[in-house]
OpenMM code with the backbone's topology and positions (N, CA, C; nanometers):
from openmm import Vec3, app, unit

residues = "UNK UNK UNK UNK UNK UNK UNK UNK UNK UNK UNK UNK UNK UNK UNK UNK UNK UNK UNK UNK UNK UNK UNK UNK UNK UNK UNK UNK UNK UNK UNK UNK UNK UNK UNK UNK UNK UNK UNK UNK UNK UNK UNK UNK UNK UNK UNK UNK UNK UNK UNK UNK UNK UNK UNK UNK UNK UNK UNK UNK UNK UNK UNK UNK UNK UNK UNK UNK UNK UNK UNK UNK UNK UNK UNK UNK UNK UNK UNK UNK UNK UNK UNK UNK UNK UNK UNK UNK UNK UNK UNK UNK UNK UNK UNK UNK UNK UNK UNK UNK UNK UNK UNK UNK UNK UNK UNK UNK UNK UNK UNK UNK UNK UNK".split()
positions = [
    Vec3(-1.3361, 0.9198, 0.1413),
    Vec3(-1.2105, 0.8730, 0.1961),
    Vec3(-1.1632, 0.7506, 0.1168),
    Vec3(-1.0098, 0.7242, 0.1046),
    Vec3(-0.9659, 0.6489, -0.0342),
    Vec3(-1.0243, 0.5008, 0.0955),
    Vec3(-0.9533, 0.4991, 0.2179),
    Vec3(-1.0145, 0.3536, 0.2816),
    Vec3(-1.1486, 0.3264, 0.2436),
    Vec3(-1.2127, 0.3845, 0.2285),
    Vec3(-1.3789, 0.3125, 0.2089),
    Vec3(-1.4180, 0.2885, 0.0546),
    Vec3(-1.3325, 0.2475, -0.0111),
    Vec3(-1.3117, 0.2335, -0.1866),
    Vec3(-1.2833, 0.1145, -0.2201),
    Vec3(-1.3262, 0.0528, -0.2944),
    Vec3(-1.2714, -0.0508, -0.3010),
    Vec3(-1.1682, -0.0954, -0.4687),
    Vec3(-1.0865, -0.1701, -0.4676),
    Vec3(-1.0159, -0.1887, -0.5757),
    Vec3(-1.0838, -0.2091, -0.6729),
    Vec3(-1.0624, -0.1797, -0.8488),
    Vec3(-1.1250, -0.1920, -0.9670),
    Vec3(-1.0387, -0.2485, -1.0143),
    Vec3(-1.0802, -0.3648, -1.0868),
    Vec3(-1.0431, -0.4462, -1.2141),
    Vec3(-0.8999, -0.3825, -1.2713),
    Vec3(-0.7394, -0.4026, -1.2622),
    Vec3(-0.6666, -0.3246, -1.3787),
    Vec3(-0.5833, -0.4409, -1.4614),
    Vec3(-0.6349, -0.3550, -1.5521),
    Vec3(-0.5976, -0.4628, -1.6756),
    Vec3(-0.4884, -0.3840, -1.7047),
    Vec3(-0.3927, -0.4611, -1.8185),
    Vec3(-0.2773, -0.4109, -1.8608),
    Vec3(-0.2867, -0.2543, -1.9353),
    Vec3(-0.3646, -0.2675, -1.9809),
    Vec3(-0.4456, -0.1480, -2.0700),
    Vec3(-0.4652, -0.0230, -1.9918),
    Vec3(-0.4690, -0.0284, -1.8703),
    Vec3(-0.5593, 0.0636, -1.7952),
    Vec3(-0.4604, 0.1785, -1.7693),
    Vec3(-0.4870, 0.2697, -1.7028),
    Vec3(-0.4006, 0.3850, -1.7475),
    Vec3(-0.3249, 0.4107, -1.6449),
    Vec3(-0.1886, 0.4469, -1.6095),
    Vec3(-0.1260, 0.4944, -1.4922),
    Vec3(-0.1827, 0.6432, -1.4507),
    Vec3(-0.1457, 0.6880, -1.3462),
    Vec3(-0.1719, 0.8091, -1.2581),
    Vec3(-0.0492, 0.8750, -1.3572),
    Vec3(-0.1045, 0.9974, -1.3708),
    Vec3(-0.0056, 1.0996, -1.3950),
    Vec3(0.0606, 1.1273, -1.2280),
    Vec3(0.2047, 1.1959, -1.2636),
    Vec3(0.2644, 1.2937, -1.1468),
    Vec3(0.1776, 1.3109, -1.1002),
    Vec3(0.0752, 1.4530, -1.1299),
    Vec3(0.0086, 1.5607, -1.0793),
    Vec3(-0.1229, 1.4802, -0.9983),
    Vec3(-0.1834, 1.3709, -1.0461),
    Vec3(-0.3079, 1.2468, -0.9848),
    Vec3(-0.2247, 1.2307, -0.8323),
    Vec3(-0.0975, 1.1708, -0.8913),
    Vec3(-0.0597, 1.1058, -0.8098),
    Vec3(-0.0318, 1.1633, -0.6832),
    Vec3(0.0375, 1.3140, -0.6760),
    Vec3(0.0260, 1.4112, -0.5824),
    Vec3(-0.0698, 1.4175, -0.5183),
    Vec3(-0.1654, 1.4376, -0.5824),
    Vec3(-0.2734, 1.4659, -0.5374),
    Vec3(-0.3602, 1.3374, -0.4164),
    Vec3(-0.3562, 1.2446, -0.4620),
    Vec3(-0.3588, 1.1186, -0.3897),
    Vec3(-0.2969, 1.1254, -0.2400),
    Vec3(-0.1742, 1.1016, -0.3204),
    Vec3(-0.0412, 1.1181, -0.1896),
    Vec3(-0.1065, 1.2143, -0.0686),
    Vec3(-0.1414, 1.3263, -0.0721),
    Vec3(-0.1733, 1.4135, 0.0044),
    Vec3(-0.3088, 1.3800, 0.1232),
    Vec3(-0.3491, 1.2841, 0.0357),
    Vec3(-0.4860, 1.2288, 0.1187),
    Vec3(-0.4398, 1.1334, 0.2225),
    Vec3(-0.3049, 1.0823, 0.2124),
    Vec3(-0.2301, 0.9576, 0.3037),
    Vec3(-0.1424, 1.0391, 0.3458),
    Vec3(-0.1257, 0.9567, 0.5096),
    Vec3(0.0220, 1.0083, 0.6316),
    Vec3(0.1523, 0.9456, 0.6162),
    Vec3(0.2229, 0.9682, 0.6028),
    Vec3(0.3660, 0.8995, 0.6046),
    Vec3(0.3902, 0.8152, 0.4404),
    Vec3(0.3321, 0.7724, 0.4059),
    Vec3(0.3501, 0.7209, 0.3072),
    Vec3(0.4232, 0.8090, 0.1776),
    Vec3(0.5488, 0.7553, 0.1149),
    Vec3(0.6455, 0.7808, 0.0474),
    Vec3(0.6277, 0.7363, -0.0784),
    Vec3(0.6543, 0.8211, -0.1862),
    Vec3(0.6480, 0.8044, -0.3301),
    Vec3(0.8176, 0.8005, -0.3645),
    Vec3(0.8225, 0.6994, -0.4246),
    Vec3(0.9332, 0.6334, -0.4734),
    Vec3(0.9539, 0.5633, -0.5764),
    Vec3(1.0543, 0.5825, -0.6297),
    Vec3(1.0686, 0.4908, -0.7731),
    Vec3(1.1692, 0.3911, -0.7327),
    Vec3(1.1525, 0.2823, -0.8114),
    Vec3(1.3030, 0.1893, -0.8359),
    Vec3(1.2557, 0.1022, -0.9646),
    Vec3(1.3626, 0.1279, -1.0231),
    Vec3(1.4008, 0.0693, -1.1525),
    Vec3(1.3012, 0.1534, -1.2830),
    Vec3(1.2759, 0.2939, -1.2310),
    Vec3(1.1728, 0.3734, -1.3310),
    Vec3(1.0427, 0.3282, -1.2820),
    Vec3(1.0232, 0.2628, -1.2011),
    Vec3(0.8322, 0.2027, -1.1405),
    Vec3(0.8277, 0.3393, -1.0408),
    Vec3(0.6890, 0.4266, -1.0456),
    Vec3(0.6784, 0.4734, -0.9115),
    Vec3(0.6253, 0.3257, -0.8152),
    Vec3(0.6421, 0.3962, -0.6880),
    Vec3(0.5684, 0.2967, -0.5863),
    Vec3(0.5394, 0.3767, -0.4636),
    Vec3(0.4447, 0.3174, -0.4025),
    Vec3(0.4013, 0.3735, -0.3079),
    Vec3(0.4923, 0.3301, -0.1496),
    Vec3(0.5624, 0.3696, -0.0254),
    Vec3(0.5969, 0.2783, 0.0616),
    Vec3(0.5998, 0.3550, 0.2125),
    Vec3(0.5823, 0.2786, 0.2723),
    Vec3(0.5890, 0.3191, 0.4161),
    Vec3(0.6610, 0.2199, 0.4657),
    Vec3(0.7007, 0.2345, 0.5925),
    Vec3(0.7183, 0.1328, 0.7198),
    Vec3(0.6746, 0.1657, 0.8817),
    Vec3(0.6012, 0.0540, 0.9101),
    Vec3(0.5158, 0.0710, 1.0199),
    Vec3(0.6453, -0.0237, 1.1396),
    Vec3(0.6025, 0.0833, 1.2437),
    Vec3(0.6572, 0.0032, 1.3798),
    Vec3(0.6332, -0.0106, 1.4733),
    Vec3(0.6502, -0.1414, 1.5750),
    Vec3(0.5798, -0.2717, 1.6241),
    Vec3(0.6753, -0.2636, 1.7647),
    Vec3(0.6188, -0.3043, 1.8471),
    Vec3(0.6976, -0.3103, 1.9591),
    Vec3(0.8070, -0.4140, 1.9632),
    Vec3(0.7530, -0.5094, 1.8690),
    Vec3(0.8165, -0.6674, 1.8764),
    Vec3(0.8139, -0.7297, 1.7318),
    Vec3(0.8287, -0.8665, 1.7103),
    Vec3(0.8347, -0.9268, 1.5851),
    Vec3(0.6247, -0.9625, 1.5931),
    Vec3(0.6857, -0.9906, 1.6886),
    Vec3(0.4680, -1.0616, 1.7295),
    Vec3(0.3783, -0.9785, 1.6521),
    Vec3(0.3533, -0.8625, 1.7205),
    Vec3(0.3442, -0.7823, 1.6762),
    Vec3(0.3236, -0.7069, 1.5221),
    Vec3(0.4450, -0.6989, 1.4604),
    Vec3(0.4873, -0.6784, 1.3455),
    Vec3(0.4229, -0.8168, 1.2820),
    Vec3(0.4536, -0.9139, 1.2705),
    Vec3(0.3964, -1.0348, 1.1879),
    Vec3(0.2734, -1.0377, 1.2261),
    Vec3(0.1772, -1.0070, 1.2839),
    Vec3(0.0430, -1.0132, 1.3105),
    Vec3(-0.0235, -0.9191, 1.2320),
    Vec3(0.0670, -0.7765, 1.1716),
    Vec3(0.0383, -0.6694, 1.0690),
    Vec3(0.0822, -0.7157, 0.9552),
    Vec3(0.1468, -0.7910, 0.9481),
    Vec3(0.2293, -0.8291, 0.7863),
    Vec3(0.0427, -0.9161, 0.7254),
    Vec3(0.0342, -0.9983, 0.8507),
    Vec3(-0.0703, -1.0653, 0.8106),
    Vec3(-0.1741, -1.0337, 0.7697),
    Vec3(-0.2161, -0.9414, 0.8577),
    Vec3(-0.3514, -0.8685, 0.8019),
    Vec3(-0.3317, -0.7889, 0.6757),
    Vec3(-0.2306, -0.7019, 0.6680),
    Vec3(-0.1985, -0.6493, 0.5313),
    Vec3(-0.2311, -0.7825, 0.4466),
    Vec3(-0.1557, -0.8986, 0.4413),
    Vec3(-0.1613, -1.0337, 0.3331),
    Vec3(-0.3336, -1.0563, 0.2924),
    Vec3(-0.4026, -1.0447, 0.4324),
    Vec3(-0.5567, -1.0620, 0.4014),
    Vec3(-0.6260, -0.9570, 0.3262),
    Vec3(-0.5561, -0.8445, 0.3414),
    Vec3(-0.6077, -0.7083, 0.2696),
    Vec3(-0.6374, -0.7287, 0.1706),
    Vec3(-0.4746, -0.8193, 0.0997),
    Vec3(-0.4429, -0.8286, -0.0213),
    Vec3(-0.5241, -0.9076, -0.0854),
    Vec3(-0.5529, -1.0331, -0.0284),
    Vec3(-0.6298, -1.0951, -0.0680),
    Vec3(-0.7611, -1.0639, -0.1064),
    Vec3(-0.8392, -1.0223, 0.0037),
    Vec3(-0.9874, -0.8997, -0.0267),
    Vec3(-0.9804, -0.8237, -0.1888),
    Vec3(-0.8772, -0.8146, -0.1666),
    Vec3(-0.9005, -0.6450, -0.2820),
    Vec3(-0.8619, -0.7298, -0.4023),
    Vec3(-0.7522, -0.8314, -0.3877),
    Vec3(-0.7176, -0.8838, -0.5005),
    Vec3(-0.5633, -0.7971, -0.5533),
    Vec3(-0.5385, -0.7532, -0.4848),
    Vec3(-0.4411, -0.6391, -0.5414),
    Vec3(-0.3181, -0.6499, -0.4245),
    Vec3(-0.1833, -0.6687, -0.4389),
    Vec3(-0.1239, -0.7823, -0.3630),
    Vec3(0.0286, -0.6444, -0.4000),
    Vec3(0.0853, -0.6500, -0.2518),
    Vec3(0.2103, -0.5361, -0.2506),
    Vec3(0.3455, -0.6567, -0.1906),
    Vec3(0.4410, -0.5843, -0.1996),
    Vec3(0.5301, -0.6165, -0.1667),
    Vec3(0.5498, -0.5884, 0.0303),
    Vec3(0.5691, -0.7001, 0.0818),
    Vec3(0.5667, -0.6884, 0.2448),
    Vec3(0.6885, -0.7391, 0.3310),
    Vec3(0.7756, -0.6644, 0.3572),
    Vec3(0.8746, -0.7170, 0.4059),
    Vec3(0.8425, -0.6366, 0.5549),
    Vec3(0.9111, -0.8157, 0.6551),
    Vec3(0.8669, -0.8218, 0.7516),
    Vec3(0.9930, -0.8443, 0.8639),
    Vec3(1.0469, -0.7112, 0.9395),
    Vec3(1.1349, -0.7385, 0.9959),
    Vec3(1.1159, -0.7556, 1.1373),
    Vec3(1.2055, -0.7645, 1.2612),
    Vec3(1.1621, -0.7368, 1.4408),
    Vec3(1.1591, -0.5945, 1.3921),
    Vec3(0.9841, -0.6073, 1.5125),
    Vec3(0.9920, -0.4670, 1.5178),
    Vec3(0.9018, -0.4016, 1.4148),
    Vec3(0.9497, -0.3967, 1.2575),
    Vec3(0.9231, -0.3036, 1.1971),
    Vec3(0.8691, -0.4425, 1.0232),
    Vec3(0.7419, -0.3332, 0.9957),
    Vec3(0.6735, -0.3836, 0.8369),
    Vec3(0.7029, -0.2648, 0.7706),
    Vec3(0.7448, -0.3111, 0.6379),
    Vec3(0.7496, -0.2181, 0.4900),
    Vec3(0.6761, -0.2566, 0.4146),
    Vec3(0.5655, -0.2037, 0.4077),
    Vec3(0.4908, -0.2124, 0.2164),
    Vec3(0.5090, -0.1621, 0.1519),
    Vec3(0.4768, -0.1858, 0.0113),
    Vec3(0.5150, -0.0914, -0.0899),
    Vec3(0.3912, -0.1717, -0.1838),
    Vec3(0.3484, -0.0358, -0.2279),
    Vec3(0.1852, -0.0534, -0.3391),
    Vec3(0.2482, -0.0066, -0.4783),
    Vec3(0.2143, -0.1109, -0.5878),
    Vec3(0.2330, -0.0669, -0.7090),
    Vec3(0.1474, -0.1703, -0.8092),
    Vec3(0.0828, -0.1253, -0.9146),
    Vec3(0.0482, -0.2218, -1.0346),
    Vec3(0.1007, -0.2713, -1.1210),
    Vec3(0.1426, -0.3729, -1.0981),
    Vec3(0.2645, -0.4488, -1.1836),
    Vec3(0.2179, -0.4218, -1.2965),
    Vec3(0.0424, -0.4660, -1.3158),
    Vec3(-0.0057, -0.4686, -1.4863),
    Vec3(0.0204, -0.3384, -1.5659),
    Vec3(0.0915, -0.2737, -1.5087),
    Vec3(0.0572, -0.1161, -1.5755),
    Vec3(0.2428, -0.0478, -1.5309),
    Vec3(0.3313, -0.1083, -1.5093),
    Vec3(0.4658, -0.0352, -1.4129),
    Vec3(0.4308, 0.1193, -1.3604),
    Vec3(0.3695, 0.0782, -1.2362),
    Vec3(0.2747, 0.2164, -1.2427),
    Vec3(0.2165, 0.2744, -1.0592),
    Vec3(0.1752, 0.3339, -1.0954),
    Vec3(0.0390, 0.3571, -0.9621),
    Vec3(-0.1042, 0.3912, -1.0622),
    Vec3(-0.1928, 0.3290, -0.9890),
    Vec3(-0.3094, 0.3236, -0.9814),
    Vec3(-0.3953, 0.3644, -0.9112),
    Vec3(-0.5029, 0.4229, -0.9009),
    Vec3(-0.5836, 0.4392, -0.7648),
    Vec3(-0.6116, 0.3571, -0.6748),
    Vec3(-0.6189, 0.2611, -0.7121),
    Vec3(-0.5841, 0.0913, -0.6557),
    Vec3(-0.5026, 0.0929, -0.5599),
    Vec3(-0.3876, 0.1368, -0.5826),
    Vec3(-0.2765, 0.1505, -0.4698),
    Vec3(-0.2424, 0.2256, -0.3721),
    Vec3(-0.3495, 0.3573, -0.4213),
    Vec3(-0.3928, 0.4733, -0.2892),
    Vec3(-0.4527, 0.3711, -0.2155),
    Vec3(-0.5699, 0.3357, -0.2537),
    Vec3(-0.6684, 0.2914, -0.1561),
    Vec3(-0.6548, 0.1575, -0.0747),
    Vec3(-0.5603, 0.0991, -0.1007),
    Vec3(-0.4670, -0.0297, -0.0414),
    Vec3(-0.4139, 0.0828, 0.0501),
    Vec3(-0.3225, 0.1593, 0.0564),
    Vec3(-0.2378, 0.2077, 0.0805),
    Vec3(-0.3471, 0.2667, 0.2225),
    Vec3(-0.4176, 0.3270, 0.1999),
    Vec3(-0.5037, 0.4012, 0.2962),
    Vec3(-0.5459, 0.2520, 0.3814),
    Vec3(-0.6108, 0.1674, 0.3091),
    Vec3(-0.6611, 0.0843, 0.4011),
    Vec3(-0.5442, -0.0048, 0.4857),
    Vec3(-0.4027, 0.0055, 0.4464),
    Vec3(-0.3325, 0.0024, 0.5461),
    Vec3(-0.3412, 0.0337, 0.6930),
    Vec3(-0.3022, 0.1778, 0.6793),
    Vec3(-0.3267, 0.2477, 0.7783),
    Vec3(-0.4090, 0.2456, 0.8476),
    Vec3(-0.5621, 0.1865, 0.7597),
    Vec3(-0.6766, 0.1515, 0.8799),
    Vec3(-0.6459, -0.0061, 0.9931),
    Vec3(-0.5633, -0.0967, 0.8758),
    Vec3(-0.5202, -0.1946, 0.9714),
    Vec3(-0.4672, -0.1685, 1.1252),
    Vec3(-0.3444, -0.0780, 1.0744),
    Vec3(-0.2613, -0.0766, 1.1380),
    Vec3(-0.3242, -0.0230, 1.3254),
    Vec3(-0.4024, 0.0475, 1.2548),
    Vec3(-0.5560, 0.1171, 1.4128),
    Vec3(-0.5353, -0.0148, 1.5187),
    Vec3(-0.5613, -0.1087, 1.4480),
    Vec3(-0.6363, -0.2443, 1.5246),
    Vec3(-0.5091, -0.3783, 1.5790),
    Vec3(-0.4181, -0.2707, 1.5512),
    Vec3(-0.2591, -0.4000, 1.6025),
    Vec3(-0.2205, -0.2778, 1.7140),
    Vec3(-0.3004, -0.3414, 1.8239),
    Vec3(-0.1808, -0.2202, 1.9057),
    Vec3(-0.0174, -0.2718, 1.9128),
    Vec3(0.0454, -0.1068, 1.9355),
    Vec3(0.1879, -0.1323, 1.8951),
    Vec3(0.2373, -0.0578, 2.0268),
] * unit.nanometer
topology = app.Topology()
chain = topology.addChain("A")
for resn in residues:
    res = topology.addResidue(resn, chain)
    for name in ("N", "CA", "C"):
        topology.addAtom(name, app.Element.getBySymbol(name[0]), res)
């Protein structure tokens, strides 16, 4: 399971996911949306919260995720409702890195009741 993985080292060098990886990935995660902007794929969801409380109490733990893994997404935090979005800047890319952020999201999200 990609949650029980932990992030690897990506250096600039390191290689993006093809399409076909990346599919393949995708399929292992719920809701989560493959998207581009500005030619970057990215990974994104949005989770929803009964309240802002709520919602900022998930923004947070996602922030600690980030911190853990070392590997740091974009988190916008509205009432109500969180958007992440996973991508490797070092690489304009996806990574496996960003599945497994991405999955361990979703394990957060278990532990905020909503």
């Amino acid at each position: 399971m990609l949650d029980e993985l932990r992030c690897e080292a990506c250096s600039a060098d390191a290689m993006a996911l093809t399409q076909d990886e990346q599919q393949t990935l995708l399929s292992e995660l719920e809701g989560w949306a493959l998207i581009h902007r500005d030619g970057i794929p990215q990974l994104e969801k949005a989770y929803r919260f009964k309240n802002f409380k709520l919602a900022w109490a998930f923004a947070n733990q996602i922030a600690q995720l980030a911190e853990d893994e070392f590997h740091h997404p974009s988190i916008v935090l509205e009432w109500g409702k969180v958007t992440v979005t996973w991508w490797s800047h070092s690489i304009k890319g996806l990574h496996k890195n960003d599945f497994i952020c991405a999955a361990k999201c979703d394990r957060v999200t278990a532990s905020v009741s909503s």
